[in-house]
C-alpha positions in Angstrom: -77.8 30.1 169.5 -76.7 26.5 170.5 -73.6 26.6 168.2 -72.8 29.9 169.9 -73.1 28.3 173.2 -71.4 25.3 172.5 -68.6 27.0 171.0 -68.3 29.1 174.5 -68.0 25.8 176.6 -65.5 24.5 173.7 -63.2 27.8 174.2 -64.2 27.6 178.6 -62.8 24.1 178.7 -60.0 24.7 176.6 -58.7 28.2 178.6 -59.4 26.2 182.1 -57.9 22.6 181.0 -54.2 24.2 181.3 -54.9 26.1 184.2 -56.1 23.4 185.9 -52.9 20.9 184.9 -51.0 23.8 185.9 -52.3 23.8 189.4 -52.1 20.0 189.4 -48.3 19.9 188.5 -47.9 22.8 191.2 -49.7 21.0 193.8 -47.8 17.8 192.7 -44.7 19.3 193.1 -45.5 20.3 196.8 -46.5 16.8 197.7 -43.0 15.3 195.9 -40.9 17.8 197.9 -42.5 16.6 201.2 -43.8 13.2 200.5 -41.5 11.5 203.5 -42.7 14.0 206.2 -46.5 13.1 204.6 -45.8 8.8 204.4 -44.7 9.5 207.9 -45.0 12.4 210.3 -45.9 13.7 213.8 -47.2 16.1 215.1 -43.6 17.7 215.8 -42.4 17.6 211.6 -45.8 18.1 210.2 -46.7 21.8 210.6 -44.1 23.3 207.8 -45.8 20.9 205.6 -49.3 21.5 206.3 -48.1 25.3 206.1 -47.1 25.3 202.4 -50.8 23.1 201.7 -52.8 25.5 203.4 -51.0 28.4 201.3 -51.9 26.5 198.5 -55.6 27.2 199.4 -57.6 25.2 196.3 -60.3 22.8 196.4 -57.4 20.1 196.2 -55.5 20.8 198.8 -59.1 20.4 200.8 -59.5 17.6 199.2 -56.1 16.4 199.8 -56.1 17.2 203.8 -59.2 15.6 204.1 -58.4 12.2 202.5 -55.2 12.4 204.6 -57.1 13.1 207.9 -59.6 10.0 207.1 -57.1 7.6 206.5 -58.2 7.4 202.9 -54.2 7.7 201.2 -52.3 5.0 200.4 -48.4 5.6 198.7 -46.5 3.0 195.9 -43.4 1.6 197.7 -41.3 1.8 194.9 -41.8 5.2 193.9 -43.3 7.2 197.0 -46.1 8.3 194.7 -49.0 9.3 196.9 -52.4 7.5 195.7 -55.9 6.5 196.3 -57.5 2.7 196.7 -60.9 3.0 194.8 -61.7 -0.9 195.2 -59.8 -4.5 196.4 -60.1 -7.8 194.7 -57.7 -11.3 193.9 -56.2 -11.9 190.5 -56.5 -14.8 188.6 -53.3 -16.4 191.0 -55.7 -15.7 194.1 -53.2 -12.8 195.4 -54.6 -9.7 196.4 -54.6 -6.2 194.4 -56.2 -3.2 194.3 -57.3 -0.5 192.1 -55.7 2.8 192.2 -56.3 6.5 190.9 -53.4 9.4 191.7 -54.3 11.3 195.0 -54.3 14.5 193.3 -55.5 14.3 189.6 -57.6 11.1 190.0 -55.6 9.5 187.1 -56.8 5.8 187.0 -53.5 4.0 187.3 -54.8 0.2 186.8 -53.7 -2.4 189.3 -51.5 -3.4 191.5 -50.5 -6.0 194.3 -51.8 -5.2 197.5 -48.6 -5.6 199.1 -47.0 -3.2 196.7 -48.8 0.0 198.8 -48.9 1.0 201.7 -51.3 3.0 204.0 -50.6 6.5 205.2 -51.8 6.5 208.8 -51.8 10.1 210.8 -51.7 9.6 214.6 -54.0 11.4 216.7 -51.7 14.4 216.9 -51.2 15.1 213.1 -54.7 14.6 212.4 -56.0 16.8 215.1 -53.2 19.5 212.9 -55.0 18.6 209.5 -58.4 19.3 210.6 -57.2 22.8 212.0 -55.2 23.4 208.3 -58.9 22.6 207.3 -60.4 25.2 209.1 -59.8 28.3 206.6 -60.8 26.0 203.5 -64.3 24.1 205.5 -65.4 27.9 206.1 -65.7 29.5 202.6 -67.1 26.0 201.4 -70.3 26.1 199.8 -71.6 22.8 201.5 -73.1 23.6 205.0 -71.3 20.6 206.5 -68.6 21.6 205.3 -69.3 25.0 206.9 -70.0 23.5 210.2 -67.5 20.6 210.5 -64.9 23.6 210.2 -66.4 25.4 212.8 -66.5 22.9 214.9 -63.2 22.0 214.4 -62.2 25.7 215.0 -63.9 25.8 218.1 -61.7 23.2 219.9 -58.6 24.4 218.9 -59.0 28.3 217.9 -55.9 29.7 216.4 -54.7 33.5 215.5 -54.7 32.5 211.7 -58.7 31.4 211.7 -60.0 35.0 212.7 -59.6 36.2 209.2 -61.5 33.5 207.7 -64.1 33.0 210.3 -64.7 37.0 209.6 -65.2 36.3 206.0 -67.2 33.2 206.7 -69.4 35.6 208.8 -70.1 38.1 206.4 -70.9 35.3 203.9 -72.7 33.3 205.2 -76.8 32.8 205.0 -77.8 30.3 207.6 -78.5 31.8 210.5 -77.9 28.8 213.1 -74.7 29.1 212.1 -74.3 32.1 211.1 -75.2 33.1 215.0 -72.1 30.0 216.2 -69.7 31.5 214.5 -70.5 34.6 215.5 -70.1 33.4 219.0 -66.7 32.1 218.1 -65.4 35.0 216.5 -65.8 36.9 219.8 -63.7 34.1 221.5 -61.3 34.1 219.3 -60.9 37.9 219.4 -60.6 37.5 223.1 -58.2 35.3 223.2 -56.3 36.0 219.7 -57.7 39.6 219.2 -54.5 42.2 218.8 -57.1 45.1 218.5 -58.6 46.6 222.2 -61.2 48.1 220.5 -62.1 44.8 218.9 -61.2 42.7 222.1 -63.3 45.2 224.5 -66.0 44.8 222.4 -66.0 41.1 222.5 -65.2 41.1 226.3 -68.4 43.7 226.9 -71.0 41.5 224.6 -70.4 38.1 227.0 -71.9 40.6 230.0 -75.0 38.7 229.4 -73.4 34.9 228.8 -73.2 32.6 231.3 -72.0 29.9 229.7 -68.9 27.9 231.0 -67.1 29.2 227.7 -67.7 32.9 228.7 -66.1 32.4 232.1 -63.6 30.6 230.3 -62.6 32.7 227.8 -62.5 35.6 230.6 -60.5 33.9 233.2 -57.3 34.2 231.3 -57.4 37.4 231.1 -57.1 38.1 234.5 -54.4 35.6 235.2 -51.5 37.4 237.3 -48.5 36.9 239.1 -46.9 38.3 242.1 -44.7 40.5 242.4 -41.7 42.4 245.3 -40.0 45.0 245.1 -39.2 48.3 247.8 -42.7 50.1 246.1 -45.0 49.5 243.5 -43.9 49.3 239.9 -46.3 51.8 238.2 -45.4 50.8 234.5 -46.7 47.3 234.5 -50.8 46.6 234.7 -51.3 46.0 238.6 -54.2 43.5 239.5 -54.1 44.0 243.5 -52.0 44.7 246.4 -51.2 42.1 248.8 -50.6 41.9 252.4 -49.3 38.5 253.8 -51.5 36.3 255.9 -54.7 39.3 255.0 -55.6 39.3 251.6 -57.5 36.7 249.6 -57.8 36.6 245.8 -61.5 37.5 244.6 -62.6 35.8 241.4 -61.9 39.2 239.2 -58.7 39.5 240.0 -59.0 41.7 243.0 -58.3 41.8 246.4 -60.4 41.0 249.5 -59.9 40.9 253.0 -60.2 37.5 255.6 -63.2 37.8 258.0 -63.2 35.9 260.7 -66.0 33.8 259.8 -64.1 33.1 256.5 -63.0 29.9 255.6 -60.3 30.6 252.5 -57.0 30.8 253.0 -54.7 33.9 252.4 -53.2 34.4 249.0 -49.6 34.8 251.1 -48.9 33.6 253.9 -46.0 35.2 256.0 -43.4 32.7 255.6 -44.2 32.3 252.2 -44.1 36.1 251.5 -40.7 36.4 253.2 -39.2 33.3 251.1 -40.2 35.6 248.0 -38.0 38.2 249.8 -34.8 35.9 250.2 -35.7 34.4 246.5 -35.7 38.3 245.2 -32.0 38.7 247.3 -33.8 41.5 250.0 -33.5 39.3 253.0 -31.6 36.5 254.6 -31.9 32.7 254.0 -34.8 31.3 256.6 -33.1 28.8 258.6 -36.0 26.0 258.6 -35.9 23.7 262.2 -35.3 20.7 260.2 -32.1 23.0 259.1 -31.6 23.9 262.1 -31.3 20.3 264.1 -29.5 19.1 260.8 -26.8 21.6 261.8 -26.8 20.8 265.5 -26.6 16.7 265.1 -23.5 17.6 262.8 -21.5 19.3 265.6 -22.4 16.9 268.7 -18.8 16.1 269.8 -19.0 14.1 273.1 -22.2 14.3 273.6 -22.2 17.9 273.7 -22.7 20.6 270.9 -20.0 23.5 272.4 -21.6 24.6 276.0 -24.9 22.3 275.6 -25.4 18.9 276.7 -27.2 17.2 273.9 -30.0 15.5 276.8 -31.1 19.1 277.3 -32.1 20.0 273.8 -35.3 18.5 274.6 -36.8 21.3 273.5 -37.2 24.3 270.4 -36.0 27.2 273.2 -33.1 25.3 273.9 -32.2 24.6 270.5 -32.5 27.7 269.5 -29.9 29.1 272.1 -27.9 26.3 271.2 -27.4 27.2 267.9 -27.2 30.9 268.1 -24.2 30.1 270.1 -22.9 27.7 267.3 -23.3 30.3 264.8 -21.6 32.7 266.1 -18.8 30.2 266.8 -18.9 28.8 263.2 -20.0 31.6 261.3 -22.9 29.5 260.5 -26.6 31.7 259.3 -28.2 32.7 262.1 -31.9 32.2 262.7 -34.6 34.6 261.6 -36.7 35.8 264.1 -40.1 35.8 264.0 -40.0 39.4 264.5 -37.6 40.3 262.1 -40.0 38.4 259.6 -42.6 40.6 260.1 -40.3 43.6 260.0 -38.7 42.5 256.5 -42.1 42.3 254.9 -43.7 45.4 256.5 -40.5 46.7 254.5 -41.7 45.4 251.0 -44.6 45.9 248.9 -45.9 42.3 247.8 -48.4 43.3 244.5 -49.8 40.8 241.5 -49.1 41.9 237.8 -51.7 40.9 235.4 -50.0 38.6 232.4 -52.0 40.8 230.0 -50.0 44.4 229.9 -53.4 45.8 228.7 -55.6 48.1 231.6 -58.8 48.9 229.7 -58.6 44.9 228.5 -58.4 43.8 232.2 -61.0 46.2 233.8 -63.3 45.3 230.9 -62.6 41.7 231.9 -63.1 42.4 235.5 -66.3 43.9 235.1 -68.1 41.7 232.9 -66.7 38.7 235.0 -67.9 40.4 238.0 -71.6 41.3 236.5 -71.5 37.3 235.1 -70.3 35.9 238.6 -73.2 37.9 240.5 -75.9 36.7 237.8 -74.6 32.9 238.1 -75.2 33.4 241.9 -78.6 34.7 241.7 -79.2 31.7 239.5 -77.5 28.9 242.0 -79.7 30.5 244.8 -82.6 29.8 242.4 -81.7 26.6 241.6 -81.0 25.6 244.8 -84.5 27.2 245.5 -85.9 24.6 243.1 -84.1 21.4 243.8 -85.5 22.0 247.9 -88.7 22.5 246.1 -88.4 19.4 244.4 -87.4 17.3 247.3 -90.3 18.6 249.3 -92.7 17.6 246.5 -90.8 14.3 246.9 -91.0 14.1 250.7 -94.7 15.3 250.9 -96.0 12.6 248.5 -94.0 10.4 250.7 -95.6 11.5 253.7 -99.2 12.6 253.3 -100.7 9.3 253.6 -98.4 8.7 256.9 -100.2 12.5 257.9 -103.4 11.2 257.5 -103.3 7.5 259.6 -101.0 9.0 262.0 -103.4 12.4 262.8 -106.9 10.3 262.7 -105.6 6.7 264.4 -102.2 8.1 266.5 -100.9 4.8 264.6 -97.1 4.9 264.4 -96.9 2.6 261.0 -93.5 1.8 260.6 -94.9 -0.2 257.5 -95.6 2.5 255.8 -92.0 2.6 254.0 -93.1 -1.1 252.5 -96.5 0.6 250.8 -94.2 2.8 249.0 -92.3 0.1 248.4 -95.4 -1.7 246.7 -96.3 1.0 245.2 -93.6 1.3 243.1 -93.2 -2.6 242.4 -97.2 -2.4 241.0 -95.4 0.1 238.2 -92.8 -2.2 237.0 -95.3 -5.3 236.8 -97.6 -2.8 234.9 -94.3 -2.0 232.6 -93.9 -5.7 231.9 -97.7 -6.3 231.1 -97.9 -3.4 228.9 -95.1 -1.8 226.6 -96.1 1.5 226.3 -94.3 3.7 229.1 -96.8 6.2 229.1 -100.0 3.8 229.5 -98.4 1.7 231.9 -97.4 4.7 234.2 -101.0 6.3 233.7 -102.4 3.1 234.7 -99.9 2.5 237.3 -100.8 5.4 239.2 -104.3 3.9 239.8 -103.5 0.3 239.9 -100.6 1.1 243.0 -103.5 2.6 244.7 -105.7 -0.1 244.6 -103.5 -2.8 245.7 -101.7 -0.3 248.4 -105.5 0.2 249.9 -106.7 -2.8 249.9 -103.2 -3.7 251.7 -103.5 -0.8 254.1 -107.5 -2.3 255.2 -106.2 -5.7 255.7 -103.2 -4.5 257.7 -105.7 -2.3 260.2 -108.2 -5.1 260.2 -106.0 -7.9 261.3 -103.7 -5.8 263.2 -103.9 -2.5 263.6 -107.3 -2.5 264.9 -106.2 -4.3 268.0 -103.8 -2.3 269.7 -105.6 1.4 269.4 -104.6 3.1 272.3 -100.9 1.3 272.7 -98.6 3.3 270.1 -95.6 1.8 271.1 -97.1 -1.6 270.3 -98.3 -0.7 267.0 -94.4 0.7 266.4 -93.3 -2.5 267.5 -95.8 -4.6 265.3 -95.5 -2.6 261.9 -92.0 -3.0 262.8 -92.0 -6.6 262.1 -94.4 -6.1 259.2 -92.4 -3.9 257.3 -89.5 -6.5 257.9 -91.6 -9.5 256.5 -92.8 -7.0 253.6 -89.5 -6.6 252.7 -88.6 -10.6 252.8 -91.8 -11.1 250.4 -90.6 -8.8 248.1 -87.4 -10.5 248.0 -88.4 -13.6 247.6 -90.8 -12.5 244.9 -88.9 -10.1 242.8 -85.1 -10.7 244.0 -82.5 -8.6 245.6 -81.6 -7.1 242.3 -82.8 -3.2 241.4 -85.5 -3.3 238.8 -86.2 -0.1 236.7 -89.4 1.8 236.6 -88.6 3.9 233.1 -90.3 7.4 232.6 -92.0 8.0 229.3 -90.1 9.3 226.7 -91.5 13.0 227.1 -90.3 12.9 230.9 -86.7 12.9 229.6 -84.2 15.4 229.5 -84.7 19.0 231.5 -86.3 22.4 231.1 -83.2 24.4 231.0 -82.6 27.9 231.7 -79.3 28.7 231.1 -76.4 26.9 231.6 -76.5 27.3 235.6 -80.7 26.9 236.0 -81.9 23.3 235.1 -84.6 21.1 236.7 -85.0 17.4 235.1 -88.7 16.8 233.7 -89.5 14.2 235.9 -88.7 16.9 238.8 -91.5 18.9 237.4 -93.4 16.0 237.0 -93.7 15.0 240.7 -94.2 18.7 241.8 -96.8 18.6 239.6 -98.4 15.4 241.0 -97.7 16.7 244.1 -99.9 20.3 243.6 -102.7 17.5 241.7 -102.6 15.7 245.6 -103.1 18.8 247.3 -105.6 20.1 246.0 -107.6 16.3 245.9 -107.1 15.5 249.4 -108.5 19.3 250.1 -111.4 18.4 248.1 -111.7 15.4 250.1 -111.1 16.7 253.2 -113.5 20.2 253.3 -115.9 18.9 250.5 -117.0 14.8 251.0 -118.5 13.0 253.8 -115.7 11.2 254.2 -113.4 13.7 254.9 -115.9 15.4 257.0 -116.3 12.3 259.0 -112.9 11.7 258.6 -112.2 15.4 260.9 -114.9 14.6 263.1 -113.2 11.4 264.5 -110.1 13.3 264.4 -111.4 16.3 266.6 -113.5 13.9 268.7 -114.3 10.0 268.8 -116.7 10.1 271.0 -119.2 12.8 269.9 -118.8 11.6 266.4 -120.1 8.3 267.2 -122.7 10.1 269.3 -123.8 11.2 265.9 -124.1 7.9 263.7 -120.4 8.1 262.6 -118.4 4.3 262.8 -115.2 5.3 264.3 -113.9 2.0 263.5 -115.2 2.3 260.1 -113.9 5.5 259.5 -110.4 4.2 261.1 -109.9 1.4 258.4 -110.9 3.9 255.5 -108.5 6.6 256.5 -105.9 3.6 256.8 -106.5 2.4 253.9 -106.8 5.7 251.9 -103.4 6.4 253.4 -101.8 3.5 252.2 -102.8 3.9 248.8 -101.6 7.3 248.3 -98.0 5.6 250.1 -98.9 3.5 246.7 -99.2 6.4 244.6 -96.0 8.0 245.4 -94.2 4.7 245.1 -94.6 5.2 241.2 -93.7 8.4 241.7 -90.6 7.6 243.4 -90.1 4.8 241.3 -89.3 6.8 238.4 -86.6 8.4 239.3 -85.1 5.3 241.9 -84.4 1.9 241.4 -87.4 -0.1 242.7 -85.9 -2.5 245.3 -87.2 -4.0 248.6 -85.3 -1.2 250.5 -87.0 1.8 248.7 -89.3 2.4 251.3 -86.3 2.5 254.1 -84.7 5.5 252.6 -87.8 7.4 253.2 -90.0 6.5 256.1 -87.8 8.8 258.7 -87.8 12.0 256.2 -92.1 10.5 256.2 -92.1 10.8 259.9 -90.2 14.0 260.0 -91.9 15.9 257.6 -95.1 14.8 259.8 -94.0 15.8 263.0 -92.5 19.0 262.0 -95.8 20.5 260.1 -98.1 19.2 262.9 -99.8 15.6 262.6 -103.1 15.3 260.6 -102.6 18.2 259.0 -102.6 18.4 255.0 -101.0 21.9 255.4 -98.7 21.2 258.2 -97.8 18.3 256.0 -96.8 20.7 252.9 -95.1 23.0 255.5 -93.3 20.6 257.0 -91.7 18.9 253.2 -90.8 22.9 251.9 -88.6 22.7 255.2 -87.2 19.5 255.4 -86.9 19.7 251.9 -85.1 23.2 251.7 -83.2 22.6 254.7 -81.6 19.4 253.7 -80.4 21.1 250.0 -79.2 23.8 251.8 -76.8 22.2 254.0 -75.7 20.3 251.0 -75.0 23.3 249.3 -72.7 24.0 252.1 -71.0 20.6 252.3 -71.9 18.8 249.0 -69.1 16.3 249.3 -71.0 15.2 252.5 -74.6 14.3 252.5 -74.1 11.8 255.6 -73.1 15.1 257.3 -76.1 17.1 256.0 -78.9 14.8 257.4 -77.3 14.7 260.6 -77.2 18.7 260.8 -80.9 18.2 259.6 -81.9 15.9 262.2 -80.0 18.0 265.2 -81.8 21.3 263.5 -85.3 18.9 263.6 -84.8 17.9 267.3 -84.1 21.5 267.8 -87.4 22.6 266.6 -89.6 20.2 268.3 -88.0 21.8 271.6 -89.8 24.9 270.7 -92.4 23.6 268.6 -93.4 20.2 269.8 -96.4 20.0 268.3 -95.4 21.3 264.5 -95.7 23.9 262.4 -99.6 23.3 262.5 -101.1 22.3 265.8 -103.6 20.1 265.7 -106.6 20.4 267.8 -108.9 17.5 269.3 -107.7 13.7 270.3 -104.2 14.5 268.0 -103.8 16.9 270.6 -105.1 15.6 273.4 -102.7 12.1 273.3 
């Protein structure tokens, strides 16, 4: 049994040796006929060359194409044979050689001076032309990174010729990853390459569902058109839409809309432009332009006069107008186009747009999927939009809540409370630098920012705030000042320069939808902490003493006290409670903002906003009052995105609006809120 084997390999290697050396030689032969385009070629020369490789279609010429994409071939100078450096090295004279082997049949050739070869270097053109001669080869390969390095060359430069092999590839392969990619490029490439409508309408109708950038992209082209004059319609040529001058607008299918007066977008023709297409397509007269006009006048001034016109009284377009009707009927000169007979030479025509692709069941098909995919990717920038105001609300009420709290219990306008925010956040990054691990620090942060945020909040209303109750402009005035100094210390203690507050690892990246519909982890995060703070200062306030005591001084001072309560007491805890949740959402804040001395600035007006809009003292008034700040400030940056300058100011002017109907928020609060 092993002799019979044995002598089956012995008669196996002997039938395949020749073949082999046969298909050497051949491929040798190609190389030799078109070694001087190979040493040195662009991206111009190098195509027939590749052409007759790729034809070649063995594992050498994949082998080949690769080494010559890499860099990896080297040529003799003296006889243009094409090789490979295995290894480098010095002689025994110190002078550098290298070892080489033959580029096809990996013949070991010895050594040789190192200044006796030469390297073959591809630019960035040819090699980008290699890798898509690779394509066809890399696909029926059995090594999946093979498989996948051709498809992902295929995919950034799809070509007519890969279909067939990316169908074969399909049906072969087993991975189903990639099996699924490929798929996906196969209908791309139909769509674009496809020469088959059923094939291509197939392809077109199975994106209805994709909203990918490449699905829009891959459509678009189809319904690329140009316009077109003539005395009617021409019925044999695919017609996207019919256009009237200074009406229609282009829609994103392809078709044709009508201007509304509340419409921004500009009219696919305009009239001048539409009767320029008539004088390019021979049906009407040369428009004489004013600058044409005025040209043609200065060139006829003879003693100060141009024929019965004194030059002084061209002063202005009337009057040169007259004067050069009369010139050109003295000259025999163009005459000027009225704006009447404009109008009456394009009524006369039929302005239309012809779709580039001939094919009417391949544009509808593209028309309708692109419509269904456009309303979908609306839908889903309305939700997203939904989401991002939900996110800055979530932001804004953290931001605010503890402001909601001293401002409805004490009527304290703390203009300081930007700088507990600020502190807030700056208690996470020293946690960071004493501890390493992002997620203990920021667990611990939370907290540690509360602590030192209260206990800064108690010593503010016990050396300050406690003094002017009853003067609200002087505690503005005071906090004022405090939040200045704040923002000194901080300064002077941690420098002018940003300093990060970094997210654990698992807060990175986004939850993503679909290519439309993302929100960033740490997004969720903070709405998350935000709903956690609801419900807690709920719990607080309907379910502790505190918080009852907390509503009794709120509704009435005086009968509380009547009833054992400390007012003052009570004052310094509700100041300090809502300084440390200020603290809280510093770290909050902090994750997603460079912690600097300013951090608190950017948010103590939306603070006060979001107050005054849901109604002071009020946790609900609070949330109301951060979904429409929140919501409202997105949405007018929806509207003017390159603007958000603009969009705060409409937000403030719709704010001021509001309080003119509602002055005293969403939420009116009852008792000595009220009251002052």
């Amino acid at each position: 049994m092993i002799r019979l084997l044995f002598s089956f390999l012995l008669v196996l290697s002997v039938l395949t040796a020749p073949q082999r050396a046969i298909a050497s030689s051949e491929f040798i032969e190609i190389l030799n006929k078109n070694v001087a385009l190979i040493q040195k070629s662009s991206s111009k020369t190098v195509a027939p060359v590749l052409a007759e490789i790729q034809s070649y279609g063995t594992r050498i010429a994949a082998d080949f194409l690769k080494d010559w994409k890499n860099k990896e071939l080297f040529f003799i100078k003296e006889s243009s044979r094409i090789i490979r450096v295995d290894s480098t090295g010095k002689n025994e004279d110190g002078k550098k050689i290298v070892t080489i082997s033959d580029a096809v049949t990996n013949e070991k050739l010895g050594t040789r001076l190192s200044k006796d070869v030469k390297q073959i270097k591809p630019n960035s053109g040819v090699r980008a032309k290699i890798a898509s001669a690779l394509v066809p080869v890399l696909l029926a390969s059995e090594n999946i990174q093979d498989r996948q390095e051709g498809l992902d060359t295929l995919s950034r430069d799809i070509k007519s010729s890969h279909l067939e092999p990316l169908k074969n590839a399909i049906a072969a392969e087993r991975n189903e990853d990639l099996k699924t990619r490929m798929e996906q490029a196969y209908i791309y490439a139909s769509i674009t390459h496809g020469e088959n409508e059923d094939e291509i309408e197939n392809a077109i109708f199975s994106l209805r569902d994709n909203l990918s950038l490449e699905a829009r992209a891959a459509l678009n082209p189809l319904l690329s058109s140009r316009v077109e004059v003539g005395k009617q319609t021409d019925n044999s040529v695919n017609i996207a839409r019919i256009i009237i001058p200074d009406v229609t607008v282009k829609n994103a299918d392809g078709s044709a809309g009508r201007r509304h007066f509340l419409s921004s977008e500009k009219p696919e023709l305009t009239l001048l432009s539409a009767y320029q297409m008539l004088v390019d397509a021979g049906y009407a007269k040369p428009l004489i332009t004013p600058h044409m006009r005025d040209e043609s006048l200065t060139s006829h001034i003879i003693d100060g006069r141009v024929g019965e016109f004194e030059v002084v009284e061209l002063n202005t377009k009337e009057a040169r107008d007259m004067a050069y009707t009369f010139l050109a009927s003295e000259k025999n000169l163009p005459a000027l186009i009225s704006a009447q007979t404009i109008e009456l030479a394009v009524a006369g025509h039929v302005f239309y747009a012809v779709y580039d692709n001939p094919s009417k069941r391949i544009t509808n098909a593209a028309s309708e999927v692109l419509s269904v995919i456009n309303g979908k990717v609306l839908i889903f920038k309305l939700l997203d939009l939904a989401l991002d105001g939900l996110s800055l609300a979530s932001i804004y009420f953290l931001a605010a809540i503890g402001l909601a709290i001293t401002f409805g219990v004490m009527r304290v306008i703390n203009m300081a409370h930007g700088e507990f925010i600020m502190m807030g956040a700056y208690t996470g990054y020293v946690i960071q630098l004493l501890i390493p691990s992002y997620t203990v620090s920021i667990l611990l942060a939370i907290p540690a920012a509360f602590c030192v945020t209260f206990f800064a909040g108690v010593l503010l209303e016990r050396v300050v705030i406690r003094h002017l109750y009853k003067r609200p402009l002087e505690t503005l005035l005071a906090t004022f000042g405090i939040s200045i100094a704040l923002q000194q210390i901080a300064k002077n203690i941690f420098g002018t320069q940003a300093r990060p507050l970094t997210s654990p690892s698992w807060l990175d990246g986004a939850f993503v939808v679909n290519d439309v519909l993302a929100i960033s982890n740490i997004r969720i995060a903070i709405f998350v902490l935000g709903l956690l703070f609801l419900g807690l200062l709920l719990y607080v306030m309907t379910r502790t003493r505190f918080g009852l005591e907390t509503r009794a001084v709120t509704q009435n001072p005086a009968m509380a006290a009547s009833m054992g309560i400390n007012p003052e007491r009570i004052n310094m805890l509700t100041f300090g409670f809502g300084s440390g949740i200020a603290g809280i959402a510093g770290v909050a804040i902090g994750l997603f903002s460079k912690v600097t001395s300013e951090l608190g600035s950017d948010y103590i007006v939306q603070s006060f906003m979001t107050v005054v809009v849901g109604g002071v003292g009020n946790i609900w008034g609070t949330l109301a009052g951060a979904a429409m700040i929140g919501s409202l400030q997105k949405g007018i940056e929806w509207f003017n995105p390159s603007n958000t300058l603009a969009a705060q100011t409409y937000m403030i002017i719709f704010i001021i609006l509001f309080i003119q109907f509602k002055p005293r928020g969403i939420f009116a609060l009852k008792g000595r809120a009220a009251e002052d």
